[in-house]
N, CA, C and O atoms as CSV, one atom per row, in Angstrom:
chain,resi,resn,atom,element,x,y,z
A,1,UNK,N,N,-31.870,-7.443,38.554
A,1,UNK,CA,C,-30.462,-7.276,38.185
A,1,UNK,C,C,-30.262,-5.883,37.589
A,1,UNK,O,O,-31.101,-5.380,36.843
A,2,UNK,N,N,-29.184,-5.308,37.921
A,2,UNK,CA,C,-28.743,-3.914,37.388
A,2,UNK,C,C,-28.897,-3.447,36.089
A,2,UNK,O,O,-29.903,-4.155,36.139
A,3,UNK,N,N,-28.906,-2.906,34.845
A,3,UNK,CA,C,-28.245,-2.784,33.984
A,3,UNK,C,C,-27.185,-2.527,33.729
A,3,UNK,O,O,-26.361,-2.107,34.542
A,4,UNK,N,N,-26.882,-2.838,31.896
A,4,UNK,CA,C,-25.794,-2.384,32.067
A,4,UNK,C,C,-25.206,-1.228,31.880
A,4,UNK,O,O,-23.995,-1.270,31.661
A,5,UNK,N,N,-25.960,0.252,31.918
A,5,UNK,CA,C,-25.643,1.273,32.339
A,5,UNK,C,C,-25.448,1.709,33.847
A,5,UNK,O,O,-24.534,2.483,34.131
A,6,UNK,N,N,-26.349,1.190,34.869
A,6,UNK,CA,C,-26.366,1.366,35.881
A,6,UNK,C,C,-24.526,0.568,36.579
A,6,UNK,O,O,-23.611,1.103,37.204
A,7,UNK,N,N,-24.677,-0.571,36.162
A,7,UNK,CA,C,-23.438,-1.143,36.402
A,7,UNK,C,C,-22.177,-0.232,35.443
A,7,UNK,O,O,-21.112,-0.306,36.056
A,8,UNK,N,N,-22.066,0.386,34.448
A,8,UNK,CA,C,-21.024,1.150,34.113
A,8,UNK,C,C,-21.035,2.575,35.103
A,8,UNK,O,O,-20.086,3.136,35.652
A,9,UNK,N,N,-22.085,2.823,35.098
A,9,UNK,CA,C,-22.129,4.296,35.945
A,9,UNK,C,C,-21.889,3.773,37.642
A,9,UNK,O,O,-21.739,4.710,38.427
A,10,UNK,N,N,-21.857,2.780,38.065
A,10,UNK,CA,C,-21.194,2.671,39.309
A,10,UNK,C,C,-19.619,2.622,39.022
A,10,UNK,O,O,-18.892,3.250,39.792
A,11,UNK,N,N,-19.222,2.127,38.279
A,11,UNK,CA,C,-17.885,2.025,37.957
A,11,UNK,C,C,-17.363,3.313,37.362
A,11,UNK,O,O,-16.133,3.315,37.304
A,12,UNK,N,N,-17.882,4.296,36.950
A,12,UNK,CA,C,-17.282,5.241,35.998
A,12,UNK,C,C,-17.644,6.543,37.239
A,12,UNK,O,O,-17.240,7.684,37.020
A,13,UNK,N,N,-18.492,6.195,38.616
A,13,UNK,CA,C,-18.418,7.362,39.391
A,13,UNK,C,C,-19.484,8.741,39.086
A,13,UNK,O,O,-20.623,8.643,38.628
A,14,UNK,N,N,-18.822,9.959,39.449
A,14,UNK,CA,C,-19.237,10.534,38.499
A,14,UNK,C,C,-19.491,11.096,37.158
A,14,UNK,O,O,-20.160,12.053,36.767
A,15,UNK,N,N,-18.962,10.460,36.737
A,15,UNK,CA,C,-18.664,10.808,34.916
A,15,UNK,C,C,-19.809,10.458,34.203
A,15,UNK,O,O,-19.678,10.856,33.046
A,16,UNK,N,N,-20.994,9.828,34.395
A,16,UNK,CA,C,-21.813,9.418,33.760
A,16,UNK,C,C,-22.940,10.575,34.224
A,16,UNK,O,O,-23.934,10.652,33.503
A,17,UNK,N,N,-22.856,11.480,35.376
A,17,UNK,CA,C,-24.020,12.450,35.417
A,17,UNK,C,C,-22.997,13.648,35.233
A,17,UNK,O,O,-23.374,14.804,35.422
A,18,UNK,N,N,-21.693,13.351,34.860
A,18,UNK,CA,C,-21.484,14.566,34.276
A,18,UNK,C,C,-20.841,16.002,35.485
A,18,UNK,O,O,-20.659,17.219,35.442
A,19,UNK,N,N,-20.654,14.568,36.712
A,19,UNK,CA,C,-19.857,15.758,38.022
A,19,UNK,C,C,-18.396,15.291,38.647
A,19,UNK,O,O,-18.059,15.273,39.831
A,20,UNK,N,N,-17.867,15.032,37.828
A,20,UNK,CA,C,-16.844,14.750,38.125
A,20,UNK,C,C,-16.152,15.671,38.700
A,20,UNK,O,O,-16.540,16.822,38.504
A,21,UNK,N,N,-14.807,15.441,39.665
A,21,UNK,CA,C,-13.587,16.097,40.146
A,21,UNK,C,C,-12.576,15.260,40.553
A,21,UNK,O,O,-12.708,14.144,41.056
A,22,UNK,N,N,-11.383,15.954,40.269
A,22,UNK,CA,C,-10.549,15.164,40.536
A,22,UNK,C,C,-9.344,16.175,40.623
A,22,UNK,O,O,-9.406,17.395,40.775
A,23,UNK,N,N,-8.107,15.285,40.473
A,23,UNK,CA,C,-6.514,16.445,40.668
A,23,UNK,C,C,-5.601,15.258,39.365
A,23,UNK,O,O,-5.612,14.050,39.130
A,24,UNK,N,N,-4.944,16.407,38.840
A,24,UNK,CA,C,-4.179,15.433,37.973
A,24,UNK,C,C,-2.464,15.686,38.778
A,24,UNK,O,O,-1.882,16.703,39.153
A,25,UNK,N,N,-2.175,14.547,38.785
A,25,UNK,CA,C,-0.479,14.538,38.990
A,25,UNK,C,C,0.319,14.240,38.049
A,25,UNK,O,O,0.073,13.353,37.231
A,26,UNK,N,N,1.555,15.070,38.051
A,26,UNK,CA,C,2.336,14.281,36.841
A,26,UNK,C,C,3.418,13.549,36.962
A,26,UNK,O,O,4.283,13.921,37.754
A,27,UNK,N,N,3.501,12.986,36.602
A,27,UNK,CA,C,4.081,11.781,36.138
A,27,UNK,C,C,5.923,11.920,36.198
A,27,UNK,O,O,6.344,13.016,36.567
A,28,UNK,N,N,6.704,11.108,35.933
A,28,UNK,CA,C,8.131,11.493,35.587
A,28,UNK,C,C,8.723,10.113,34.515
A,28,UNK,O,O,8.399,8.929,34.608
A,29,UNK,N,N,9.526,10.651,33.673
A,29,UNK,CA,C,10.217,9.303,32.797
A,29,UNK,C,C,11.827,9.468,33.198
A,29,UNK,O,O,12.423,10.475,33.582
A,30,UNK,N,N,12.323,8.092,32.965
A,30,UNK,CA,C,13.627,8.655,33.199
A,30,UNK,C,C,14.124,7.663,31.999
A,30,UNK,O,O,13.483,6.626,31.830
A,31,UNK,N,N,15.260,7.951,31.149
A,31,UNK,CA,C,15.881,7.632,30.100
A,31,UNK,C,C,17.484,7.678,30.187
A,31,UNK,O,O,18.242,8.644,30.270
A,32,UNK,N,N,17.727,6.366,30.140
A,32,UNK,CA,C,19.380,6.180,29.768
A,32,UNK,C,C,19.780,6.476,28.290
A,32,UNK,O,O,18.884,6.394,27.449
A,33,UNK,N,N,21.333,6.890,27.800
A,33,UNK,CA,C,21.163,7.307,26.684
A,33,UNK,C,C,21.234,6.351,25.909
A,33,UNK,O,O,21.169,6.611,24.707
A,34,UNK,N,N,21.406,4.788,26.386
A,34,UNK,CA,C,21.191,3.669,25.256
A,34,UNK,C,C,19.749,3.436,24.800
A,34,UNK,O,O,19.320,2.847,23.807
A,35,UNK,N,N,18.941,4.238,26.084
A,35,UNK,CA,C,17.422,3.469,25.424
A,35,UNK,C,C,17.228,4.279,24.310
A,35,UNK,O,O,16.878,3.830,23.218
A,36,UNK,N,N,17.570,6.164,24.675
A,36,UNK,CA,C,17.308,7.235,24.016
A,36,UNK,C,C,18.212,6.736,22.873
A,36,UNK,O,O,18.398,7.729,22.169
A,37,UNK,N,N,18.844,5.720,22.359
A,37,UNK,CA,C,19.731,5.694,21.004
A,37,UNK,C,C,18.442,4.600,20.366
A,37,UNK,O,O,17.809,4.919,19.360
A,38,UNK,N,N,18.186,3.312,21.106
A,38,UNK,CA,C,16.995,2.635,20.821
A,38,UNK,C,C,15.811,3.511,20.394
A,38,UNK,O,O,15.193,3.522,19.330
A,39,UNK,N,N,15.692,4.094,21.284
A,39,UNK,CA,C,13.979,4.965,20.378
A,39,UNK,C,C,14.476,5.840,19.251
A,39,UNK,O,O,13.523,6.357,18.668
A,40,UNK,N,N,15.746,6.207,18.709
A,40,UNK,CA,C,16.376,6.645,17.718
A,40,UNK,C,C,16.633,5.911,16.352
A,40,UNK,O,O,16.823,6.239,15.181
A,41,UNK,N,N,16.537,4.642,17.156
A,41,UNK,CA,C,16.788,3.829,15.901
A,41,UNK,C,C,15.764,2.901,15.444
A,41,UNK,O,O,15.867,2.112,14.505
A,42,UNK,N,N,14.393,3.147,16.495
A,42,UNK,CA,C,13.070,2.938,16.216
A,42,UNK,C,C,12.673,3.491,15.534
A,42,UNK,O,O,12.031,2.872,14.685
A,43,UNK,N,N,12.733,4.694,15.420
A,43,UNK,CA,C,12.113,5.921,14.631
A,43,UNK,C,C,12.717,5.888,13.339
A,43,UNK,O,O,12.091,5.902,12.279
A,44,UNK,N,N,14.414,5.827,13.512
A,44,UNK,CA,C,14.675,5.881,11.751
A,44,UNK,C,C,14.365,4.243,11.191
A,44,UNK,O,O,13.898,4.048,10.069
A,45,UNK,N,N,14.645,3.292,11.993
A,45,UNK,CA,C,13.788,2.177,11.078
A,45,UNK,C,C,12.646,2.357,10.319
A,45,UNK,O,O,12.556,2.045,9.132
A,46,UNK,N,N,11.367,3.090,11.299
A,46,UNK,CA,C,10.305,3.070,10.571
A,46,UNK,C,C,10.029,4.130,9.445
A,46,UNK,O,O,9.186,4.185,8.549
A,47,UNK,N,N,10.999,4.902,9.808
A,47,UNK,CA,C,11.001,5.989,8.757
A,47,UNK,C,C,11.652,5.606,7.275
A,47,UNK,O,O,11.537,6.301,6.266
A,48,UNK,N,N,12.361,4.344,7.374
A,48,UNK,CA,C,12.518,3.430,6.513
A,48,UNK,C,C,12.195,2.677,5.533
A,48,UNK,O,O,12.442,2.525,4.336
A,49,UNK,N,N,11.117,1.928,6.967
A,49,UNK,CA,C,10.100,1.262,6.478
A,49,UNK,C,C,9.000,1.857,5.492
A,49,UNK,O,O,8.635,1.269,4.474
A,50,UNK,N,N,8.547,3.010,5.884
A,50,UNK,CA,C,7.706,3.904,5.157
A,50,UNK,C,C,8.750,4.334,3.848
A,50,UNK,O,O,8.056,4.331,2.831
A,51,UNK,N,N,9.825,4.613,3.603
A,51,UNK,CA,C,10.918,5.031,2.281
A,51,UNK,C,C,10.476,3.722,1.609
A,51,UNK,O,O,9.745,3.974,0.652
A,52,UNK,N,N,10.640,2.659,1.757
A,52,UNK,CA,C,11.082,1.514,1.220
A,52,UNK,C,C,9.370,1.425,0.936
A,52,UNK,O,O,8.985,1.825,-0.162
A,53,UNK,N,N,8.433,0.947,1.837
A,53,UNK,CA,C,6.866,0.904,1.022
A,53,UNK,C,C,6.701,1.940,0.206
A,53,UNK,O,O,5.897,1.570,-0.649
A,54,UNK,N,N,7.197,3.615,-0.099
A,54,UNK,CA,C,6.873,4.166,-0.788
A,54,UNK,C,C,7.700,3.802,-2.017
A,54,UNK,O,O,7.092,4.091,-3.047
A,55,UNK,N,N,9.182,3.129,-2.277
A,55,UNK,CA,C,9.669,2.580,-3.441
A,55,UNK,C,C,9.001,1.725,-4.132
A,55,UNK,O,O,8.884,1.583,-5.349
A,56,UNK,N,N,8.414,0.962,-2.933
A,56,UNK,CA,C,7.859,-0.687,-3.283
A,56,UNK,C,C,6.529,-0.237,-3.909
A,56,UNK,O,O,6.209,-0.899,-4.897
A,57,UNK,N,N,5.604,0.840,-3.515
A,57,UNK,CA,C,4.367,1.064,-4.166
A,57,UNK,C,C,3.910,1.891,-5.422
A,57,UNK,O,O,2.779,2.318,-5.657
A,58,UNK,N,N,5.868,2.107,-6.713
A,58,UNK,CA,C,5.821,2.940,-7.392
A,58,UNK,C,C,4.815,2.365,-8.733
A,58,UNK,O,O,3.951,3.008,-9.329
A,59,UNK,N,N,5.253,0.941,-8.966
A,59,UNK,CA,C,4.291,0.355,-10.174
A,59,UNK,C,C,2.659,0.690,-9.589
A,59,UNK,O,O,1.815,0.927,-10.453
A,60,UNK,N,N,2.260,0.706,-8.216
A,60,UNK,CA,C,0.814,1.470,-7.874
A,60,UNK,C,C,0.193,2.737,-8.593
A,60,UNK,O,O,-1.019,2.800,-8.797
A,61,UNK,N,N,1.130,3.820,-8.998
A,61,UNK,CA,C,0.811,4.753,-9.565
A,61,UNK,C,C,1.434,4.679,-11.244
A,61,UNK,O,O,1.325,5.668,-11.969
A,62,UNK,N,N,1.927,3.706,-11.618
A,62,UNK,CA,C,2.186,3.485,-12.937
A,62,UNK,C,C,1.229,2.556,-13.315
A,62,UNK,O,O,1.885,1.595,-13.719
A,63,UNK,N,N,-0.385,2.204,-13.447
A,63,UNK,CA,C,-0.895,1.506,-14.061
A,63,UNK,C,C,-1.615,1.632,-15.382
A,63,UNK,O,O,-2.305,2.631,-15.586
A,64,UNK,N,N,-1.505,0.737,-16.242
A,64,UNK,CA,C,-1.451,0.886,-17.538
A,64,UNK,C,C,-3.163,0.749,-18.147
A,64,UNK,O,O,-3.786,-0.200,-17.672
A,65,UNK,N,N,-3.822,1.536,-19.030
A,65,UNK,CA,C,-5.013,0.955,-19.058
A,65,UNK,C,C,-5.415,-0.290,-19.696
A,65,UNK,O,O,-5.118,-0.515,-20.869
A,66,UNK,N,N,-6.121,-1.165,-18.935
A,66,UNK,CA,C,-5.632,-2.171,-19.621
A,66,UNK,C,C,-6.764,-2.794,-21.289
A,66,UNK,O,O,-6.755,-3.861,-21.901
A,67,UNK,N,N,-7.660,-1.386,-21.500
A,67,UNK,CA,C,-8.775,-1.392,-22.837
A,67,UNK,C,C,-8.239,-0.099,-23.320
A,67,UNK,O,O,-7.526,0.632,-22.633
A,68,UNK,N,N,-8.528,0.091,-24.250
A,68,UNK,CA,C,-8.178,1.336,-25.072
A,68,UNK,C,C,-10.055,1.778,-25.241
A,68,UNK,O,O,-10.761,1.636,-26.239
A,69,UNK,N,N,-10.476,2.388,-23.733
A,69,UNK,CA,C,-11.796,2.753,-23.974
A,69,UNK,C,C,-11.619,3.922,-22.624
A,69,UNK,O,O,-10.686,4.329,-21.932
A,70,UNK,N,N,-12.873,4.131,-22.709
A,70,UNK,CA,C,-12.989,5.347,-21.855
A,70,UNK,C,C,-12.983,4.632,-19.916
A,70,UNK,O,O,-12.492,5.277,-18.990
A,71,UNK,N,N,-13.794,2.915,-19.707
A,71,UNK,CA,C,-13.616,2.631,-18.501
A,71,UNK,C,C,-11.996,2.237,-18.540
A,71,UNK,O,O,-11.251,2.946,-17.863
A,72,UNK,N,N,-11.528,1.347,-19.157
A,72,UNK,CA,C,-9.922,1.012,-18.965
A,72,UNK,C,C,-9.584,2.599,-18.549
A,72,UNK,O,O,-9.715,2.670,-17.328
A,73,UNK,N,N,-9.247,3.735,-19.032
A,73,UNK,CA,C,-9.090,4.921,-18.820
A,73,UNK,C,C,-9.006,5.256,-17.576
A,73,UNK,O,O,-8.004,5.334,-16.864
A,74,UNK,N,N,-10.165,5.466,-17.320
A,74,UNK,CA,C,-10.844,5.892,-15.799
A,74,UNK,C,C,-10.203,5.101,-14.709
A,74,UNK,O,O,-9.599,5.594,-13.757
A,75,UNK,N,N,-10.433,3.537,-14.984
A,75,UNK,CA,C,-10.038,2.794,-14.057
A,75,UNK,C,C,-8.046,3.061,-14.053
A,75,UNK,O,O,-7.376,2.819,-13.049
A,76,UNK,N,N,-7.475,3.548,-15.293
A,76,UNK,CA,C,-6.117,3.806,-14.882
A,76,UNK,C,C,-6.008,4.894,-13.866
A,76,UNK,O,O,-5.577,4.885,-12.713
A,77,UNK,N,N,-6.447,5.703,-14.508
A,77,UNK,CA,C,-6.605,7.134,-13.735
A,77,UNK,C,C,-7.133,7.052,-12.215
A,77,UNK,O,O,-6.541,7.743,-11.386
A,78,UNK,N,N,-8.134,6.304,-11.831
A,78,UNK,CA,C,-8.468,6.148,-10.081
A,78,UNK,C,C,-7.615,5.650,-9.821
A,78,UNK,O,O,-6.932,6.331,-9.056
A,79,UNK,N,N,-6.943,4.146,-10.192
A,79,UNK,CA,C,-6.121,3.601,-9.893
A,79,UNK,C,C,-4.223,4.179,-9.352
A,79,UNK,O,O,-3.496,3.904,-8.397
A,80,UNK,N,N,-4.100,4.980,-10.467
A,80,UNK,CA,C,-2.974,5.937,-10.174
A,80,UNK,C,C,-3.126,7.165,-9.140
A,80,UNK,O,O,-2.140,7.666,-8.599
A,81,UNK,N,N,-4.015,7.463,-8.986
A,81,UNK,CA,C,-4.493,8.479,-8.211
A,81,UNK,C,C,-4.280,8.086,-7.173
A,81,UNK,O,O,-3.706,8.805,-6.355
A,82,UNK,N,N,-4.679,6.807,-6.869
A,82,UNK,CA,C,-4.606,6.098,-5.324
A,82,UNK,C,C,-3.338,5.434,-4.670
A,82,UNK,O,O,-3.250,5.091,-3.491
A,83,UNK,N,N,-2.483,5.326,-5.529
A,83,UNK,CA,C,-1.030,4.816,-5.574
A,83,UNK,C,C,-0.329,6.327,-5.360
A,83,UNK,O,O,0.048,6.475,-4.197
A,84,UNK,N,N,-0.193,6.944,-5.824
A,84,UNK,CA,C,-0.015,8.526,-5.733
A,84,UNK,C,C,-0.081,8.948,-4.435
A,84,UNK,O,O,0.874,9.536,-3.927
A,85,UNK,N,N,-1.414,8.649,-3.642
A,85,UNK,CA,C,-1.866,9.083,-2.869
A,85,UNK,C,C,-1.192,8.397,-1.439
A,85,UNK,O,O,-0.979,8.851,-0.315
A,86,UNK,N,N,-0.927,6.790,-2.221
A,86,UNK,CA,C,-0.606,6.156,-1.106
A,86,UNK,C,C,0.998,6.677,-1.092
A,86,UNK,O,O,1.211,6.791,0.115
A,87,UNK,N,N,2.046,6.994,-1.683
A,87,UNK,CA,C,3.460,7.267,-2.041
A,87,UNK,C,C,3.443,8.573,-0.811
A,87,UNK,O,O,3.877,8.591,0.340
A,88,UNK,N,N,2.961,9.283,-1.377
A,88,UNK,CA,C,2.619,10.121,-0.453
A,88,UNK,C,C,2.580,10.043,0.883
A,88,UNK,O,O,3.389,10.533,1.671
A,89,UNK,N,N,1.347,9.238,1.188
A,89,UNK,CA,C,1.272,9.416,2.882
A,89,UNK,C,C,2.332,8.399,3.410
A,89,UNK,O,O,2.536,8.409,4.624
A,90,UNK,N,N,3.275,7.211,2.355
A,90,UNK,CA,C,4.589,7.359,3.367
A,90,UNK,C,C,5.551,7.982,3.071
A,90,UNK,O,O,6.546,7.614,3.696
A,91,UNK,N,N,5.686,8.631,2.512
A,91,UNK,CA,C,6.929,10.195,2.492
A,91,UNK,C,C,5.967,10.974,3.180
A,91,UNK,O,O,6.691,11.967,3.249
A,92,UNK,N,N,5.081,11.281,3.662
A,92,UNK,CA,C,4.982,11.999,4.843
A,92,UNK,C,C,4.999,11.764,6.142
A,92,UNK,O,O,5.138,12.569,7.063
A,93,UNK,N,N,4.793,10.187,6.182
A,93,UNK,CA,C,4.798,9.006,7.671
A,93,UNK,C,C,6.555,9.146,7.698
A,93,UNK,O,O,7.159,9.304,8.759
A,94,UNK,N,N,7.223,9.065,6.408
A,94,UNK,CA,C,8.496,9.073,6.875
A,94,UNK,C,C,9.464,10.154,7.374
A,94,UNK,O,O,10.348,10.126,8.230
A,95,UNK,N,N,8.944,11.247,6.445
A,95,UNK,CA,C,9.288,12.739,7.650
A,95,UNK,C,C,8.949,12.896,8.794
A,95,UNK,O,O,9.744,13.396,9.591
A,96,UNK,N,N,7.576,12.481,9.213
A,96,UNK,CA,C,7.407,12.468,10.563
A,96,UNK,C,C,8.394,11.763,11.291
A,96,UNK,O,O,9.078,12.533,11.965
A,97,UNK,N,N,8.792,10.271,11.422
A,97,UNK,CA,C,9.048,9.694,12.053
A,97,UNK,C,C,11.183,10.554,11.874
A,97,UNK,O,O,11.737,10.297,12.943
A,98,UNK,N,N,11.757,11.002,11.321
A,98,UNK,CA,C,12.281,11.273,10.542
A,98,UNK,C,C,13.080,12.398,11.597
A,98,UNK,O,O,14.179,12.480,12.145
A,99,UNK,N,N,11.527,13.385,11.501
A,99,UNK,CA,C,11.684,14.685,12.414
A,99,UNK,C,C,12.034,13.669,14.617
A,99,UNK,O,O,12.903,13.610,15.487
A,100,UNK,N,N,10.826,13.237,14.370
A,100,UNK,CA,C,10.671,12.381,15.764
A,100,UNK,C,C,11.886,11.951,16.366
A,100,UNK,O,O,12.199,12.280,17.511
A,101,UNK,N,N,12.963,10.828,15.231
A,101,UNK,CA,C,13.942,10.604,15.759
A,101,UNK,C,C,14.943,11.549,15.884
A,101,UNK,O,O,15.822,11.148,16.647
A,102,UNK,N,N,15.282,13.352,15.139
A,102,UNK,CA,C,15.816,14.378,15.115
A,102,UNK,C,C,15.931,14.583,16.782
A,102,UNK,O,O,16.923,14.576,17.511
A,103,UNK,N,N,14.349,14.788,17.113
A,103,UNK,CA,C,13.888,15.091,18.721
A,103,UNK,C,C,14.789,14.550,19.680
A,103,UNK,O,O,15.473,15.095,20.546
A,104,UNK,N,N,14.589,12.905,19.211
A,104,UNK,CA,C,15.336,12.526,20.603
A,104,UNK,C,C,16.965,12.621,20.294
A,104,UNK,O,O,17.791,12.973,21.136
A,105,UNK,N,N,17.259,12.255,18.975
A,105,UNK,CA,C,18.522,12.891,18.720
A,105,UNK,C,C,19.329,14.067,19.656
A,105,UNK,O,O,20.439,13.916,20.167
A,106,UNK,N,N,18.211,15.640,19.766
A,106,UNK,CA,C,18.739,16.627,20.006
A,106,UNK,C,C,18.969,16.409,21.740
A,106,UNK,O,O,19.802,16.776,22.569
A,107,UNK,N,N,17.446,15.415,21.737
A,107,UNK,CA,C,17.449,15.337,23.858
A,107,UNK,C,C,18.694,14.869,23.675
A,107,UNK,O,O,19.532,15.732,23.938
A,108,UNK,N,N,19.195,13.738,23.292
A,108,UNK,CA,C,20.027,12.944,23.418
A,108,UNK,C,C,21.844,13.889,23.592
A,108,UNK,O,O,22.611,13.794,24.550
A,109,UNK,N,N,22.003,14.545,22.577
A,109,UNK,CA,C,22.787,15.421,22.644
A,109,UNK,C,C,22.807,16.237,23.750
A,109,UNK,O,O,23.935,16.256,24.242
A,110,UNK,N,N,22.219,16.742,24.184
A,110,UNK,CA,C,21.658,17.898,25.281
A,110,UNK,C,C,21.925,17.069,26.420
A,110,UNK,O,O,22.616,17.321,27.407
A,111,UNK,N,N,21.384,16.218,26.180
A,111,UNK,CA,C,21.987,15.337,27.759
A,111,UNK,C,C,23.459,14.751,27.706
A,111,UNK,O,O,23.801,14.255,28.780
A,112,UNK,N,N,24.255,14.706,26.858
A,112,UNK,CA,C,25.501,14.660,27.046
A,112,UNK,C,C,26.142,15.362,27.016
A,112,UNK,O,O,27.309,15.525,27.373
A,113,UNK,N,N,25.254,16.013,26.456
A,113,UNK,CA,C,26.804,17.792,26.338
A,113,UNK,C,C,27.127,17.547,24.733
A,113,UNK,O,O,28.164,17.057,25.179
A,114,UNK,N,N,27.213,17.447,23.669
A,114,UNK,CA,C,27.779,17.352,22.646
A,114,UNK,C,C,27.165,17.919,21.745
A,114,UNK,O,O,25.940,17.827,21.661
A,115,UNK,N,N,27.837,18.560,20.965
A,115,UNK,CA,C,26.733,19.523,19.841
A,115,UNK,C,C,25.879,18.485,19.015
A,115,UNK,O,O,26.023,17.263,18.993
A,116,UNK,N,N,24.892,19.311,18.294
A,116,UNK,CA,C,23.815,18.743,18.062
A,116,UNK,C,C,24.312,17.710,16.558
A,116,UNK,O,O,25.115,17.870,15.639
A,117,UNK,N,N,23.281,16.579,16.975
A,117,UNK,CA,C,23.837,15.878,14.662
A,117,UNK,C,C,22.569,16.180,14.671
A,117,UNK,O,O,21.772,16.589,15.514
A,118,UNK,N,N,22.522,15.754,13.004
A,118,UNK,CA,C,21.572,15.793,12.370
A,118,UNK,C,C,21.175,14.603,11.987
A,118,UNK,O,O,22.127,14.034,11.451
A,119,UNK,N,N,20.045,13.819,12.004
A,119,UNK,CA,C,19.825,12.600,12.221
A,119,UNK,C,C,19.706,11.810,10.783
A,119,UNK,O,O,19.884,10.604,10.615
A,120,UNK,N,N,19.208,13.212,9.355
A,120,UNK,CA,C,19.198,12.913,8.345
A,120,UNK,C,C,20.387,12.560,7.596
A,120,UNK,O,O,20.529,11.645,6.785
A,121,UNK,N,N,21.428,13.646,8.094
A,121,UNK,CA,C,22.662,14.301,7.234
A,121,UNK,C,C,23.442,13.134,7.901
A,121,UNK,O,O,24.202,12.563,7.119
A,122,UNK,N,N,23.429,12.760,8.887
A,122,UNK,CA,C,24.658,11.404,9.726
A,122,UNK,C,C,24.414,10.557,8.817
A,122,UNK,O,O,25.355,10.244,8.089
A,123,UNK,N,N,22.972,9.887,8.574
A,123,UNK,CA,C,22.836,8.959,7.788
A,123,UNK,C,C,22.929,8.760,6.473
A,123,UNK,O,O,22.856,7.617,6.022
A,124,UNK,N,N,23.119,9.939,5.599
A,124,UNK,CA,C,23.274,9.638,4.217
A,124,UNK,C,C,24.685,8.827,3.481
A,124,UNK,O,O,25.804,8.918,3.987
A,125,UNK,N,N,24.421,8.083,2.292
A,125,UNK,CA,C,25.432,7.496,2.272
A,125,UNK,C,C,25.910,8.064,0.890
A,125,UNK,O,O,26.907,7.526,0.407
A,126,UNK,N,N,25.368,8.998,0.257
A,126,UNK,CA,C,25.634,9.574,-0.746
A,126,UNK,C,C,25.096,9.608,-2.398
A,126,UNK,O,O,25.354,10.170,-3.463
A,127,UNK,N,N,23.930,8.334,-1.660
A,127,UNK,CA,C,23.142,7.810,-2.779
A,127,UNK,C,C,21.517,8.447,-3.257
A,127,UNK,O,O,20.687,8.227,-4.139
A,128,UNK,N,N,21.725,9.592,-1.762
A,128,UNK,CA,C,20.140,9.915,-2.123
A,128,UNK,C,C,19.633,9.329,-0.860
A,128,UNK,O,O,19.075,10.129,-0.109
A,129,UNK,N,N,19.707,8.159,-0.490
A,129,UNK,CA,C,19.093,7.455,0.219
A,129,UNK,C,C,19.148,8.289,1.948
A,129,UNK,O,O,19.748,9.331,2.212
A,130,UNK,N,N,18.314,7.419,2.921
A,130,UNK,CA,C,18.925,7.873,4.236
A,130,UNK,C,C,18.947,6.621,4.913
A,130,UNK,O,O,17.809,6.222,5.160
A,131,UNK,N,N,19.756,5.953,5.253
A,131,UNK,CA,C,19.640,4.719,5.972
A,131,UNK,C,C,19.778,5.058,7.786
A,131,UNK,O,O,20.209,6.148,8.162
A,132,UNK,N,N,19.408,4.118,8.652
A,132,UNK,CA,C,19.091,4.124,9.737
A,132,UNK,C,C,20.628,4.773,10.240
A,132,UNK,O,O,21.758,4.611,9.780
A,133,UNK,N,N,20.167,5.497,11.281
A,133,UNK,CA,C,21.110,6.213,12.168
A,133,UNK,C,C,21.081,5.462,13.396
A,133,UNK,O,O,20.041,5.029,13.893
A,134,UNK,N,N,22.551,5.269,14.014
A,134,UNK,CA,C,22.643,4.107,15.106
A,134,UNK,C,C,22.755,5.061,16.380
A,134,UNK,O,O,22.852,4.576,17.508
């Protein structure tokens, strides 16, 4: 019976000694502007979602020590550090996604003809906040 390298390297061609060739073709998408409003309002949901876990994870970086010693200490201090850390990477998950829905925003515009919005500035309600753009 084969192994099971021998049986992957029949299946994988040449790629397993490393001689491959081939041609790449590309591809085409095509987008209506309701889907392009859907992946718009995918993007600011999750960019949301990430606002709202970074509200929800503020007592994470407020932890209290809970000994008046040097480990209670420490353990506040890693502990906040890591809540911090986590606040962070979703205010930065949420700019991304943020910028992302901007993108199709601008395709979106561009394909109708209409000057450009701003995907942040449409959505504000005056509170600070940015809620989902439809």
């Amino acid at each position: 019976m084969d192994s099971h390298r021998d049986r992957a390297a029949a299946h994988l061609g040449g790629i397993v000694s490393g001689t491959t060739q081939g041609t790449i073709s590309g591809g085409s998408y095509t987008f209506d502007p309701d889907t392009i409003r859907q992946v718009i309002k995918n993007w600011t949901d999750l960019a949301e979602s990430y606002i709202q876990s970074s509200q929800d994870a503020r007592p994470m970086a407020r932890v209290a020590p809970p000994g008046d010693e040097y480990v209670s200490e420490s353990f506040a201090h890693k502990a906040n550090a890591s809540g911090q850390s986590y606040i962070a990477y979703c205010r930065r998950n949420a700019d991304i996604c943020h910028r992302e829905a901007q993108r199709y925003q601008d395709a979106l515009d561009t394909y109708l003809g209409v000057e450009d919005r701003t995907v942040i500035e449409i959505g504000k309600t005056g509170d600070g906040e940015t809620p989902p753009v439809v």
